[in-house]
N, C-alpha and C positions, 0 to 999 in steps of 0.2 A: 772055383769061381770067386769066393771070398777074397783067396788071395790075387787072383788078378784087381779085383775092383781096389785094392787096397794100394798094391803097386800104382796103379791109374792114376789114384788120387793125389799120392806120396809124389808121382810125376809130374803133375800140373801144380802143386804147391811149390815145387822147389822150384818153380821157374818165378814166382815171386821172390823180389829183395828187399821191400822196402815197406814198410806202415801205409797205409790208407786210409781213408773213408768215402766209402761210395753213397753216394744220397739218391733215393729213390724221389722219380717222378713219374707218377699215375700219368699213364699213355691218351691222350686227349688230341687229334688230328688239330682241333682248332685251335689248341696251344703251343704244338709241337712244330705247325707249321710255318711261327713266328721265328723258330730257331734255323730258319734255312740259310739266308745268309751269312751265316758262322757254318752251318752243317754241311751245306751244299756250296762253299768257296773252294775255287783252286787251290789255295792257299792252307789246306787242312788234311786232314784224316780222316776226320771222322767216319767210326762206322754207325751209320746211319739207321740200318736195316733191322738191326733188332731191338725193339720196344717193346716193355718199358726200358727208359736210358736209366744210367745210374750215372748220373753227370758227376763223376769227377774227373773229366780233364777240365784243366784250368781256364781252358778258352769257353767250354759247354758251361761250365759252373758259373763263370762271369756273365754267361748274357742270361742264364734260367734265375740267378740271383739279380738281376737287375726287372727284369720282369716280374719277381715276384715282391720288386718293393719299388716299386714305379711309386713315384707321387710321393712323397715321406711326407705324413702333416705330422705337425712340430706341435701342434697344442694337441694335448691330451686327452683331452675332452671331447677330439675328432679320432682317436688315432685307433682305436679299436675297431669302428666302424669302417673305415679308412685305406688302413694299413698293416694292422696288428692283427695276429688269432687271440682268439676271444681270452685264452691262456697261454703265455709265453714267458717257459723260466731258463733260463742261461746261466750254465756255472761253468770251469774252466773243465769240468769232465763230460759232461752231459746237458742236454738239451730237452723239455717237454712243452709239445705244444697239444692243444687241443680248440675244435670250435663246434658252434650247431650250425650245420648245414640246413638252410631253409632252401623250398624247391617249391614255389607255390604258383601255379599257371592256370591261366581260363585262356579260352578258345572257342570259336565258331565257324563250326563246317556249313559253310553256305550250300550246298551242293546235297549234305545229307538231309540239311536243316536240324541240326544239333547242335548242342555248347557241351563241348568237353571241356576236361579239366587235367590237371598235372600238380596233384598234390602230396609232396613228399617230405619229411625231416629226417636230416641226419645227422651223426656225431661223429667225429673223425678222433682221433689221438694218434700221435706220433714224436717220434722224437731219437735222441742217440745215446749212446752211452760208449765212455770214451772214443777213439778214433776207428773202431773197428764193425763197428754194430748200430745198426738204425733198424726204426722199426714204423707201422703204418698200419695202422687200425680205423675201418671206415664201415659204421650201417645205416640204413636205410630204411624206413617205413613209410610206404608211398600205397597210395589209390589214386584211379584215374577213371575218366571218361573218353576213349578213344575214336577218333574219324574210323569211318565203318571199314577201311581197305585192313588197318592195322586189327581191329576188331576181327575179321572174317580170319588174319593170320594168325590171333592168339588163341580163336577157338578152335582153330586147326591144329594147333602145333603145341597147347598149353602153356606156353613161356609168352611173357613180356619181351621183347623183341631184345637180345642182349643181355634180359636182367634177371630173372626166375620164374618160376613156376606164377600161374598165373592164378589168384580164388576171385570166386564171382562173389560182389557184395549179395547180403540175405535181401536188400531192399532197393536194388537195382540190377538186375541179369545185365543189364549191358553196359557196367564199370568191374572193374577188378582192382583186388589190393596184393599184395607180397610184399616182400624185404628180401632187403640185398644188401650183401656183406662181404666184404676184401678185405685181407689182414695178406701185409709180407714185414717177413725180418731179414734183413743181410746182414750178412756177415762176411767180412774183408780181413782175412787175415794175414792175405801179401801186399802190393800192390798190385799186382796181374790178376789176384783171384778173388772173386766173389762167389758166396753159397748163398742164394735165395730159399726162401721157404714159404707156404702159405695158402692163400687161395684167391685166385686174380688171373688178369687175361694175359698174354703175347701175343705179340704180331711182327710178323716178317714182310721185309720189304720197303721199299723207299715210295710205294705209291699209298693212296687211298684205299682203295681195296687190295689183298692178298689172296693169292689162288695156292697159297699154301699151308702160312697160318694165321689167321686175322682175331680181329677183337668182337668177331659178332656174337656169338654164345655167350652165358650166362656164365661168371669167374667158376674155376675149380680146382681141387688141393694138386699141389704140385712142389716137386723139388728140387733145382735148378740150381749148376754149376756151371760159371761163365769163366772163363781165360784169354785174359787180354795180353798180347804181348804183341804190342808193337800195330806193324802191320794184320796181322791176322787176329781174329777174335773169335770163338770157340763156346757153343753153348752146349752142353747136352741137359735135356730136362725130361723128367717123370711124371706123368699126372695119372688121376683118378676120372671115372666121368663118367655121365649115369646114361642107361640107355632105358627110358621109363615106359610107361605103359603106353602113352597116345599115340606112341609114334610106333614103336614097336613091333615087330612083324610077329609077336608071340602073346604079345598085349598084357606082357609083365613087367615089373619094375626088375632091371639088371644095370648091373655095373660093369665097367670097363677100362681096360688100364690103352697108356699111350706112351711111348717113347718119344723124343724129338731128338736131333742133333743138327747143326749149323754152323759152318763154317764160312766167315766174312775174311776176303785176302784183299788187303788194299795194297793194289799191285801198287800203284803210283797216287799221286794227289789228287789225279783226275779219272781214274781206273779202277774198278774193284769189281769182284766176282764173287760168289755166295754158293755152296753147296750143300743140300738140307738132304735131310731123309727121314721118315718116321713107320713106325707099326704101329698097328694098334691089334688087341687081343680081348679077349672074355675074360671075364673072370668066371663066370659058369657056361658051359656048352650049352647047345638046344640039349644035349639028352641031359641035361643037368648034373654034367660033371663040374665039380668044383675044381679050378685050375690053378684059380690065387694071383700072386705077382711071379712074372715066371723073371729067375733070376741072369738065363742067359743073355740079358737084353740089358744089364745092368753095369757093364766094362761103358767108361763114357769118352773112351778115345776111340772108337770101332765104329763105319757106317755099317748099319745093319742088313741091308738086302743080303751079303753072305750067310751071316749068319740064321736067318729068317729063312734062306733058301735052305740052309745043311740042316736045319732043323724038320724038315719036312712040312712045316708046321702051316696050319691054315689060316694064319695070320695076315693079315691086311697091311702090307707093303706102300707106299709112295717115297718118290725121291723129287728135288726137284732142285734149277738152277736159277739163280739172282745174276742179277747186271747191273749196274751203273759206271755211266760217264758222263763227266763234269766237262760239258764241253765251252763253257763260259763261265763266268761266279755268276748271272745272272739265268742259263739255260742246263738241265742235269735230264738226262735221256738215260732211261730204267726200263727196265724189263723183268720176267719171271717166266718159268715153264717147270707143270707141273705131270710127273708122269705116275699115269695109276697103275696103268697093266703096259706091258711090252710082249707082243709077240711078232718078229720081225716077218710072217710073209705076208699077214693083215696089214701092217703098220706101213710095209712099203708098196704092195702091192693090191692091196682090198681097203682104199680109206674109209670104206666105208659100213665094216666090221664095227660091229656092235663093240668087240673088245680092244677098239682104239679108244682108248679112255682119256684124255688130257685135255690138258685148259694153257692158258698163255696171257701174257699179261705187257702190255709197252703203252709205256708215258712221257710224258715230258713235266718237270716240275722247276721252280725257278722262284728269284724273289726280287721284288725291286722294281717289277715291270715298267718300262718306258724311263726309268731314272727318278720315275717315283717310291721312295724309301719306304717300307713297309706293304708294300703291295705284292702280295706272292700270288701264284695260279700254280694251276695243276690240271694236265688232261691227259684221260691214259681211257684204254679200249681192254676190257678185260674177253674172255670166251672159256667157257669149258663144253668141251661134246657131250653128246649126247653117255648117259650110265657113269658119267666119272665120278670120281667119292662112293658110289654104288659098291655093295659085295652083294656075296651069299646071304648072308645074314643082317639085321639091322642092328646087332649089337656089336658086330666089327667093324661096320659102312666109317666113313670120314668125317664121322658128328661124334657132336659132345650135349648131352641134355637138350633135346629133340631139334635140334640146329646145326647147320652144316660147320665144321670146322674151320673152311678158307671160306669163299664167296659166298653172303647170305641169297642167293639166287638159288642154289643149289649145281643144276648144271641143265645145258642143253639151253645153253646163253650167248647171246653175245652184249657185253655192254658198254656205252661211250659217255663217261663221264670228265667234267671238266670243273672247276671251281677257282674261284676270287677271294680273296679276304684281303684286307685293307685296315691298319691298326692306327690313329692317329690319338697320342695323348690318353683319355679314356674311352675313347667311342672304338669298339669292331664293329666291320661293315664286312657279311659273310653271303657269297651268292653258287648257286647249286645247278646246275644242269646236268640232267642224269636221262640218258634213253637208252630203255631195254627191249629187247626183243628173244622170247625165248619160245617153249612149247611145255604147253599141258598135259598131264593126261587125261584121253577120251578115248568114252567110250570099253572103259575100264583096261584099257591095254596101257601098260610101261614105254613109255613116247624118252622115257631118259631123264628127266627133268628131277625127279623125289629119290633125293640117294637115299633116302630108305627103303626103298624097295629092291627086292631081287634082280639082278642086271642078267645073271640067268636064265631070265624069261621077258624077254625083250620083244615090244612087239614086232621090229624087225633085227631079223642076223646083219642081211645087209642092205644098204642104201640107206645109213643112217646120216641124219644133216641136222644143224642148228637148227631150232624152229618149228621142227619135226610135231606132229599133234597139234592140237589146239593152237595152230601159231597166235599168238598174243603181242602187242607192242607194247610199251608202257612209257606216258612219258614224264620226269619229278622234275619241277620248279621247286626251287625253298630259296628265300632272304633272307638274312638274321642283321635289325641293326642291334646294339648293346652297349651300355654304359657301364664300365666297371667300375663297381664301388670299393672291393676289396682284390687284389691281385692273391692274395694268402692263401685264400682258400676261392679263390674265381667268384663271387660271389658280383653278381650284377643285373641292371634292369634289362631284359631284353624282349622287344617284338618281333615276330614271325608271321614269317608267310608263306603257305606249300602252295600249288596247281600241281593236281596230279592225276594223271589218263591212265587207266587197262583197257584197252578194246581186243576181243575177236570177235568171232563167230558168235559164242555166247551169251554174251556179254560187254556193256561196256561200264566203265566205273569209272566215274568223276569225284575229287575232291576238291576245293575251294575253299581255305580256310585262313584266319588269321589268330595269333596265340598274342599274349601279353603275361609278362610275370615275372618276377623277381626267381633268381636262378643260383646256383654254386655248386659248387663241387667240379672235376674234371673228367667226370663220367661223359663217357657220348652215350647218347640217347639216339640211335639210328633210326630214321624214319624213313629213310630212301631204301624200301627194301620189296620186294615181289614174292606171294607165298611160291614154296615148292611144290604145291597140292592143288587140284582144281577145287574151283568154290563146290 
């Protein structure tokens, strides 16, 4: 097995010729989505689909380098605040920059009658060393006071939504503090090939959300080889990732390993297609065999369902297909489908087999709307059925650190999101319409919705449907206007504002609130999210 992986590697480096440097940019929708009319024109390649980019083509690098030094002030005594990171050294080998991230927010939930808050610092460093290696070091020490919907989620699920493990302060039960921490290095030592390494998120896809791999979960170690050559682009990646006690169907802290691989064919300028697939496995069994990293899964030119299948092994399988076409430089129609389990006499003839497990995804996204420069949208309808992400076990299921892998919905969803953002000079103008509709569990019975639970004990075999239990609707409003004061490190005034509904049977739950505060860094902070648990 050594020497396949070895050959593998020796394979995709010779197809590099030539010196590089690839520059790492932390994956941020609200940033990423300025880069559409370069990304999404007729007139390009780009592959799109897997984030984070490492902008070195010449066209990506021009417009990510133009946005991160919008405004150039000329006097000195403005230009750190301004324009500069707080430390910036330039020599003809190497580069070091560093800054303090300040992240300090107040809020009032009209609805719970509460004032939260959003207070966090952090410190970044980054930098390169000659033309083959860059690097990105970023932490976090944040407390909050959270609107009760996100509150009822972190005491469900123990994680800050996206960010980590959640502790309750000693002098308030209903705020919480953690730290959160990302580090990557790349390393470029063809042109066609980059080695990542580190601890940080991905995400697949040209939309908003990903029903395959997204950025909701908390970052985790991984080690990642991409091969660009040309039209086609090539990732296979390795991570680590915890399956803890809260969520747990054992109600122990366990670990668990994940394979990925992804291939993006940009058929034509306007055309491209995308082929994923991943396992995931234990590192210890329920009878507490220790299993480790199992090395058949380590050749990173091979999709693995063969392999997974000749293994006999009870490994956790998905595959899934990507879409886009660029049917104007100003309209780009994208899609995704993701398969969990296949068994062809359910799948064509009983759709309503508990073991039709899959989700699906189509959007539309665009920029410049009406011939106004700077104004992008985006609207796409995600679904996954009823036990999808679900296994046997909670520590093979499609989650990484008590959160679902692709859609933070979990599954047994359908949902219709659309958004605006509008950049002029230094003001962004960002708007959100988000309505879900999925199914709870009640009545203690598996309705499909919590892929940690057993899909093997389903409360129905057949006649399963989206919606299925506690049917629930949900509806999120959010605005963001913003003033950026530094483009370097995102650092800007911004106010906020959600409206947000759960109703069923149960229950209904209202928020109403408005935020204020000085803000940085390119983390997303998701609040447009629905627990996978009933209250």
């Amino acid at each position: 097995m050594k020497k396949i992986f070895i050959s593998s590697f020796i394979l995709l480096v010779s197809i590099g010729v030539a010196k590089a440097q690839s520059v790492y940019q932390p994956y941020n929708y609200q940033f990423y989505q300025k880069l559409n009319a370069d990304v999404y024109s007729t007139k390009t390649r780009v592959h799109s689909s897997l984030k984070p980019f490492l902008a070195d083509d010449s066209l990506l690098r021009a417009r990510v380098d133009s946005l991160l030094n919008y405004g150039v002030v000329k006097n000195s005594a403005y230009a750190k605040i301004f324009n500069e990171h707080l430390i910036d050294y330039k020599s003809t080998t190497s580069t070091f920059y560093a800054d303090l991230l300040p992240d300090f927010n107040i809020g009032r939930d009209f609805s719970g009658k509460k004032t939260t808050h959003y207070n966090s610092l952090g410190l970044q460093i980054g930098g390169t060393a000659g033309k083959k290696f860059s690097y990105n070091v970023a932490g976090y020490l944040s407390n909050a006071k959270f609107p009760n919907y996100l509150s009822t989620y972190i005491n469900q699920v123990g994680i800050v939504p996206g960010q980590a493990y959640a502790r309750r302060l000693t002098n308030d039960a209903d705020a919480y503090n953690w730290s959160y921490i990302t580090a990557t290095v790349s390393y470029t030592p063809f042109k066609f090939i980059n080695i990542s390494a580190g601890r940080d998120k991905t995400f697949i896809g040209d939309g908003y959300r990903s029903v395959l791999l997204s950025d909701n979960t908390s970052p985790a170690p991984f080690f990642r080889v991409t091969a660009d050559v040309g039209n086609v682009k090539y990732m296979a990646m390795w991570a680590l990732f915890e399956d803890p006690a809260s969520t747990s169907d054992h109600f122990i802290d366990r670990k668990k390993f994940g394979v990925f691989h992804y291939l993006d064919w940009n058929v034509s300028n306007r055309l491209s297609f995308g082929f994923f697939d991943s396992v995931i496995w234990s590192n210890t069994d329920d009878s507490g065999h220790s299993r480790g990293f199992d090395f058949s899964y380590i050749n990173p030119l091979i999709f693995l369902r063969p392999v997974e299948a000749a293994n006999g092994s009870p490994d956790n399988a998905l595959i899934g297909l990507t879409s886009k076409l660029k049917v104007t430089d100003g309209l780009t129609l994208y899609g995704q489908f993701a398969l969990d389990e296949f068994e062809s006499k359910n799948f064509f003839h009983n759709p309503g087999n508990y073991r039709n497990k899959f989700g699906w995804q189509l959007g539309i996204r665009g920029a410049d709307l009406f011939g106004v420069k700077g104004l992008n949208y985006l609207a796409e309808t995600n679904t996954a059925r009823p036990y999808t992400y679900s296994e046997r076990a909670s520590v093979i299921n499609y989650t990484a650190n008590s959160e679902p892998l692709a859609h933070p919905f979990g599954a047994n969803f359908r949902e219709y999101v659309a958004m605006l953002n509008y950049s002029y000079k230094r003001f962004d103008f960002s708007g959100e319409a988000d309505l879900g509709h999925y199914g709870l569990d009640i009545n203690n019975l598996n309705y499909g919705k919590n892929p940690f639970l057993n899909y093997q004990n389903p409360a129905h075999v057949d006649g399963n449907y989206i919606g299925q239990g506690l049917t629930t609707n949900m509806v999120y409003l959010q605005g963001k206007i913003a003033f950026l004061l530094n483009p370097k490190y995102n650092l800007r005034l911004e106010l906020g504002g959600i409206y947000r509904t759960e109703k069923n049977t149960a229950f209904n739950d209202k928020t109403s609130m408005l935020t204020f505060g000085i803000r940085s860094s390119f983390r997303d902070l998701h609040t447009d999210l629905a627990s996978f648990k009933s209250h």
